[in-house]
Structures are given as C-alpha cells and as structure tokens.
N, C-alpha and C positions, 0 to 999 in steps of 0.2 A: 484115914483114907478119905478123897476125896472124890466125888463124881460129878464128871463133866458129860457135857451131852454139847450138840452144834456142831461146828466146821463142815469142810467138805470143797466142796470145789465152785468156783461161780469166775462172773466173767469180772474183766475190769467194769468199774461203776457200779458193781452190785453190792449185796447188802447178805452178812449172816449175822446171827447172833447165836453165843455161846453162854453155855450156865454152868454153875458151879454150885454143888452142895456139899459141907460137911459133913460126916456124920458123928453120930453121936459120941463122946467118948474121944474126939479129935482136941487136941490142945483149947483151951482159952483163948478165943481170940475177940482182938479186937482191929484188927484189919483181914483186908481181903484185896487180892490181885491177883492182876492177869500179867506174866510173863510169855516172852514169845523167844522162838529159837531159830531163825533163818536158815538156809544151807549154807554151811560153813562159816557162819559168823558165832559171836557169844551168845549167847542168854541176854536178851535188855527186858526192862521194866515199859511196859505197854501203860496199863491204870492199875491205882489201887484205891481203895474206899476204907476209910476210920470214921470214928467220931471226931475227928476233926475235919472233915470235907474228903474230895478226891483230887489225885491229880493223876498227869496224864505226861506222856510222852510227848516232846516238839510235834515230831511225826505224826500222831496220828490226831491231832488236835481241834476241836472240829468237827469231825469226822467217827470219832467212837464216843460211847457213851456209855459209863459203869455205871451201875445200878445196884442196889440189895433186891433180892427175890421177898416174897410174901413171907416164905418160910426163913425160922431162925437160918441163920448161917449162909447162906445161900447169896449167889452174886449174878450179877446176867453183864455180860459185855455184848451193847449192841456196834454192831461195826457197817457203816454206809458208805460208801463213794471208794471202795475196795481198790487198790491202787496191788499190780505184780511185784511191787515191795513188800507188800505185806502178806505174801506169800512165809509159811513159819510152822511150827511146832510151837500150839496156845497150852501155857500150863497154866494152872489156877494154884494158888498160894492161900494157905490160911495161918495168920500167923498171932503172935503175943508178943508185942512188943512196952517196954518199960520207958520210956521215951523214943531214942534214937536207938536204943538196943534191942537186936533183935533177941528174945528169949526161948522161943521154941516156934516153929513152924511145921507143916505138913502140906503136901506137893497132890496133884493128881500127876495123873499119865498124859494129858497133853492131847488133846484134837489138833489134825492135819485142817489147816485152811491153806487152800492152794487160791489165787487169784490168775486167771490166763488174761494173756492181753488181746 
C-alpha cells in the first residue's frame, strides 16, 4: 500500500506538489512514478525515478519535477505553471522492474488535482 498526500484544486499558473510513500513490506522497488487519469481519457505516464535518472512526459516537461523524499521509498512530484490539461486522477506507482520488464508493482488511490482556468 501506498500513501499519497497533495492535490486539490488551484488556479491555472499555480503550483502543488504531491508525495508518495511506501510502506513497509510493499514489493522491491527500484523505481517510482507518477501516473495521471484525465476525464475520459487512459492512464498515461506523468514521471518516473530509478537508478538510472528520471523522465518525464512531452507535456509536462519543464514544468514538473520528480524527486525521492528523505525517507526510504518515498517520492515528491512538484508540479508549477499548472495548465487545465492537467487537470486528472495523480496515482503514484512503485514498482520492481528486471530491465524493461515490469515484475511486480503497487498503486496508491490517486489524489484529485483539479486546475481551473
């Protein structure tokens, strides 16, 4: 299980930041991401963070920033210059990957960031 805390509501231009912790006894991981869910569109990949660097979505490029938290496991995605695209359902992802194969993962519940124009 994963705990998220952030989102909420702001205007266009503004700025929140979201975290993400695992806890104890959650799969092996050596990555960590932020997936989003728009209304009525799929699931896409926002950031994610490994031991190999991060990356990032076209979209928000620039503009958000993945980070690891102090603590084990933990992730912070700070999000700036907030555009009513990126209005979504933020999941956070921790996962165990063997290269390109994913091995086992764990999701949280997803913070509401709403952006108004």
């Amino acid at each position: 299980p994963l705990v998220e805390s952030g989102g909420g509501l702001v205007h266009s231009g503004g700025s929140l930041r979201l975290s993400c912790a695992a806890a104890r006894g959650v799969v092996t991981i050596n990555t960590m991401a932020w997936y989003r869910q728009p209304p009525g569109k799929q699931r896409e990949l926002v950031a994610s963070i490994s031991t190999s660097g991060t990356n990032y979505a076209d979209s928000v490029k620039g503009r958000f920033t993945i980070s690891r938290g102090d603590a084990k496991n933990t992730v912070n995605l700070q999000m700036n210059n907030l555009e009513p695209e990126d209005t979504a359902v933020y999941s956070c992802q921790a996962a165990s990957y063997t290269g390109a194969t994913l091995q086992s993962d764990s999701w949280g519940q997803g913070p509401q960031v709403t952006v108004s124009s």
